[in-house]
C-alpha positions as CSV (number, residue, x, y, z in Angstrom):
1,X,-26.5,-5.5,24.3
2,X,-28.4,-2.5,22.6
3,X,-26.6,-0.1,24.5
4,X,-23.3,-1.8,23.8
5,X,-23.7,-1.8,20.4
6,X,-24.5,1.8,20.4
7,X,-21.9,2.5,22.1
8,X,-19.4,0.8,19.4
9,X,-21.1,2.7,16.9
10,X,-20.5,6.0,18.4
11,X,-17.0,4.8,19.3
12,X,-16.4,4.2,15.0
13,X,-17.8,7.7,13.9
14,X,-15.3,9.4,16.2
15,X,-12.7,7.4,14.9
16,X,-13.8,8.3,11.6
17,X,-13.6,11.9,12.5
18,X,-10.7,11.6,14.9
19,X,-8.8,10.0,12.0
20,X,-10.1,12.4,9.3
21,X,-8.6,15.4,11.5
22,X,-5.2,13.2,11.7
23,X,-5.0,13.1,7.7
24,X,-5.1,16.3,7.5
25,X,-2.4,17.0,10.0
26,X,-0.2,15.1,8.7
27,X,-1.1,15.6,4.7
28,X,1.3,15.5,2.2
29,X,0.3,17.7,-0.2
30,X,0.7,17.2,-4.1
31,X,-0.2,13.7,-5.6
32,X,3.4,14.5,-6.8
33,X,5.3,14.9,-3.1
34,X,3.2,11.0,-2.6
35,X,5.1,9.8,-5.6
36,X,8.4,11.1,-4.3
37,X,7.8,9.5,-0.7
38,X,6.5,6.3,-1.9
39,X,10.1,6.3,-4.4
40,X,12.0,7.2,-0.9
41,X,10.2,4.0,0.7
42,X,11.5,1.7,-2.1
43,X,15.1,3.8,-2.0
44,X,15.2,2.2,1.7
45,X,13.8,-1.3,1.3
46,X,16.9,-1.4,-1.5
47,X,19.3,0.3,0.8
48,X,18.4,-2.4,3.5
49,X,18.4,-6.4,2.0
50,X,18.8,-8.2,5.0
51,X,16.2,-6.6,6.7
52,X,13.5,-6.0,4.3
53,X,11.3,-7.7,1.6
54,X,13.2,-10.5,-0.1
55,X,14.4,-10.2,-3.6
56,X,12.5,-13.5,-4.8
57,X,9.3,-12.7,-3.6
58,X,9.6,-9.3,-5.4
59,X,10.9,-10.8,-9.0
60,X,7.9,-12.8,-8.3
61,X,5.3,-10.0,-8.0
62,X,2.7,-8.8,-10.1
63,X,1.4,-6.0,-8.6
64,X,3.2,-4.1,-6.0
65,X,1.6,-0.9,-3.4
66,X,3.8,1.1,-2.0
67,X,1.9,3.4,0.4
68,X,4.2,6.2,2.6
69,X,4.1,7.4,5.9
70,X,0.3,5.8,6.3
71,X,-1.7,7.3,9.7
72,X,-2.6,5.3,12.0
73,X,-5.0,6.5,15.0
74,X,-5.8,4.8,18.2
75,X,-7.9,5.9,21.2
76,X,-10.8,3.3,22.3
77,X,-10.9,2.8,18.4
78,X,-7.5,2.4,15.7
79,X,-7.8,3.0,12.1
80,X,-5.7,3.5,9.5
81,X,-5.5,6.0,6.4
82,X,-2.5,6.3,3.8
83,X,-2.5,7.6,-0.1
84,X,0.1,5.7,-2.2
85,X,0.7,4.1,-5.7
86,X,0.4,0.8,-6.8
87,X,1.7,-0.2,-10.0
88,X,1.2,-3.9,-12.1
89,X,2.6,-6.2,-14.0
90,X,0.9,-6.9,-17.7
91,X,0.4,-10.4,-19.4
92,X,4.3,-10.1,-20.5
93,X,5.6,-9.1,-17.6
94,X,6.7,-5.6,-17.8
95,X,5.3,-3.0,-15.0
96,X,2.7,-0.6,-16.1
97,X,2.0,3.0,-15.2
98,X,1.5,3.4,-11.6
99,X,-1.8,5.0,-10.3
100,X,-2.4,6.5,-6.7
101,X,-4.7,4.6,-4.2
102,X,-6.1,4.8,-0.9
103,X,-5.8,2.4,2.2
104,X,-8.4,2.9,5.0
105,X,-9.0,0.4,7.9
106,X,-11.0,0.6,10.8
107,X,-11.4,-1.4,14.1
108,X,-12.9,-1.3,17.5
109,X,-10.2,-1.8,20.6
110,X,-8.7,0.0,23.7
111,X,-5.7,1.7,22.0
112,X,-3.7,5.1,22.4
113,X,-1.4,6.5,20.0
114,X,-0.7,8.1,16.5
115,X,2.0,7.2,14.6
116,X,2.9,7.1,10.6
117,X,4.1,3.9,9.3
118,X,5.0,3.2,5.8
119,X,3.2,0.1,4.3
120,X,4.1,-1.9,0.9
121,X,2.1,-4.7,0.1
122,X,3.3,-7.5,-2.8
123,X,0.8,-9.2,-4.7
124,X,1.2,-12.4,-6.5
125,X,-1.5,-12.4,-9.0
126,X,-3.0,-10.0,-10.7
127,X,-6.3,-10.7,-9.6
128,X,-6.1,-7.9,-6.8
129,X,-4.7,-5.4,-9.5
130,X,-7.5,-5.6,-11.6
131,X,-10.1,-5.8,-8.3
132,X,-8.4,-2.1,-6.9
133,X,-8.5,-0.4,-10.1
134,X,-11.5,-1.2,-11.4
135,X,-13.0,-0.7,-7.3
136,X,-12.0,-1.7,-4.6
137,X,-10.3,-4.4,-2.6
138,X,-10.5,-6.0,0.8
139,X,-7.6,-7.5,2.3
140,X,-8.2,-10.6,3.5
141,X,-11.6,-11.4,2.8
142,X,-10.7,-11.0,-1.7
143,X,-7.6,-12.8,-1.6
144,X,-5.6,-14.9,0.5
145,X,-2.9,-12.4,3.3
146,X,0.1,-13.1,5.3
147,X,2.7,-10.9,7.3
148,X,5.3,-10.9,4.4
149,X,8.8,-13.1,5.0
150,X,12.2,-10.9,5.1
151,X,15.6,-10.9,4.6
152,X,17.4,-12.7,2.0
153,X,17.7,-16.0,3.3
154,X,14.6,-16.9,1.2
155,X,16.5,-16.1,-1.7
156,X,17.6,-20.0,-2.1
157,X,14.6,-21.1,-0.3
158,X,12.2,-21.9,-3.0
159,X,10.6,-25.1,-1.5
160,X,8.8,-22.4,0.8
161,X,6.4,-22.0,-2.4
162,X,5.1,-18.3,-1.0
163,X,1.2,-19.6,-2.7
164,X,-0.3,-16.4,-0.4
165,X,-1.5,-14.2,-2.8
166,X,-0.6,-10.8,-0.9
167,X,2.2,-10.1,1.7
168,X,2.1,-7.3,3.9
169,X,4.9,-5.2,5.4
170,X,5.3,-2.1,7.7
171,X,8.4,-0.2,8.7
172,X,9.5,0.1,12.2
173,X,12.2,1.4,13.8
174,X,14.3,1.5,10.3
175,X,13.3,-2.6,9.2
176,X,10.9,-3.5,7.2
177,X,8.4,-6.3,9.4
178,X,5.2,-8.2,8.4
179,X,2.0,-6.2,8.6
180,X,-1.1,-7.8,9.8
181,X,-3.7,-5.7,7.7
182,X,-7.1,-8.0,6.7
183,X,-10.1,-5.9,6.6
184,X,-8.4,-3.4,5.3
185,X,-9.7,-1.6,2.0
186,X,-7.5,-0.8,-0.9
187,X,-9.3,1.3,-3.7
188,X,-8.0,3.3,-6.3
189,X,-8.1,7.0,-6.3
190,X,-9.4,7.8,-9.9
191,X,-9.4,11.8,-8.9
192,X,-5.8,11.8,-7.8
193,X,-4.5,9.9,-10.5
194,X,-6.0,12.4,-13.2
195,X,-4.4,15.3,-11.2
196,X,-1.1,13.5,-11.7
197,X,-1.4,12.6,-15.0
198,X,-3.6,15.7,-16.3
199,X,-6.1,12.5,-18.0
200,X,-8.7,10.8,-16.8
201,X,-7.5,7.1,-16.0
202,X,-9.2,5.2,-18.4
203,X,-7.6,7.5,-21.1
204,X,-3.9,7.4,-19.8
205,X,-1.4,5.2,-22.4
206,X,2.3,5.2,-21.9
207,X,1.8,6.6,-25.6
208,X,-0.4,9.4,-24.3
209,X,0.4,10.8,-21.4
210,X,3.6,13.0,-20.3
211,X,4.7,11.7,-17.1
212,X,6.1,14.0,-14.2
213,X,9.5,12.7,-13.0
214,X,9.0,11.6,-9.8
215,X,6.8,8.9,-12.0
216,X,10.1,7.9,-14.1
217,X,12.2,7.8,-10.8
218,X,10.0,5.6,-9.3
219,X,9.4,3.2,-11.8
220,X,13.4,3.2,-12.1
221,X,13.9,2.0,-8.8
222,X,10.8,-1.1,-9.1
223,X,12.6,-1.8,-12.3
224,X,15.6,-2.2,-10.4
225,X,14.6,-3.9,-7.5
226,X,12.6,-6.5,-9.1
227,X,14.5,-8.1,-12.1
């Protein structure tokens, strides 16, 4: 059992260090170029209704994450790494400024592979909002998850209630499909967000700081997409 365990152990760090060489190889550069391909993800979930996150569930959120081209590494272990934004809804309802986070996951299991997937998560409190920018937050284990519905047939189904308090989704193959993520860990990326914004986050006001416009295109699009 000793040896096992040892041998799971060993099997994580090179995942850890397997994974860390994947990030690098497929970086994206500027906080700024991870603003412009989280905006490109939300330019294809609108471009692609029936086959993507439904309309209602995303009037309904409070807190969306968008998080592009995420790595993910398999080989006897899989993890996971992506750098995106999240943005959040205030006590009246409009969306604040968004701010760049990390996702990392990590898991033991016989698997092969790398691939990029882009990941957008829906949250329907602000409870996880508060919990990734203030720290961070576990999937699964700090609120409620569930592979997110799609298409727009749940646009009159309202009896289906949607009480999970975050919904995952992956792309594949051009759709948009639930993701099952729990365990993974969602903080916020204080360093990253200051480079964007030229403030440290605790400072930044809509009043204060001078957004880049990869920023204002983004928000245009959420705007859009979830009146």
């Amino acid at each position: 059992m000793g040896k096992l365990k040892g041998f799971y152990c060993a099997a994580l760090v090179a995942m850890a260090f397997l994974l860390a060489q994947a990030v690098s190889a497929f970086a994206q550069g500027s906080e700024q170029e991870t603003v412009a391909e989280a905006t490109a993800v939300l330019e294809t979930l609108a471009a692609i209704p029936e086959q993507s996150i439904p309309p209602v569930l995303l009037r309904q959120a409070q807190a969306v994450v968008v998080i592009p081209a995420a790595v993910k590494l398999g080989f006897m272990v899989a993890g996971r790494y992506g750098q995106g934004l999240m943005v959040g809804r205030d006590e009246k309802g409009a969306w604040g400024l968004p701010f760049l986070v990390t996702l990392v996951s990590g898991s033991v299991g016989w698997q092969a592979g790398l691939q990029a997937t882009d990941i957008v998560l829906v949250f329907k409190s602000r409870k996880g909002l508060y919990a990734v920018r203030d720290g961070k937050f576990t999937l699964g284990a700090d609120a409620s998850l569930a592979v997110g519905p799609v298409g727009r047939h749940l646009e009159a189904a309202t009896d289906l209630g949607l009480r999970t308090e975050v919904y995952s989704y992956s792309r594949s193959k051009g759709a948009f499909i639930g993701a099952a993520l729990e365990g993974s860990v969602l903080q916020a990326d204080r360093r990253a967000t200051q480079r964007l914004y030229g403030q440290a986050p605790e400072a930044i006001t809509r009043q204060s700081v001078r957004k880049p416009g990869v920023v204002s295109r983004f928000e245009r699009i959420l705007a859009a997409m979830t009146r």
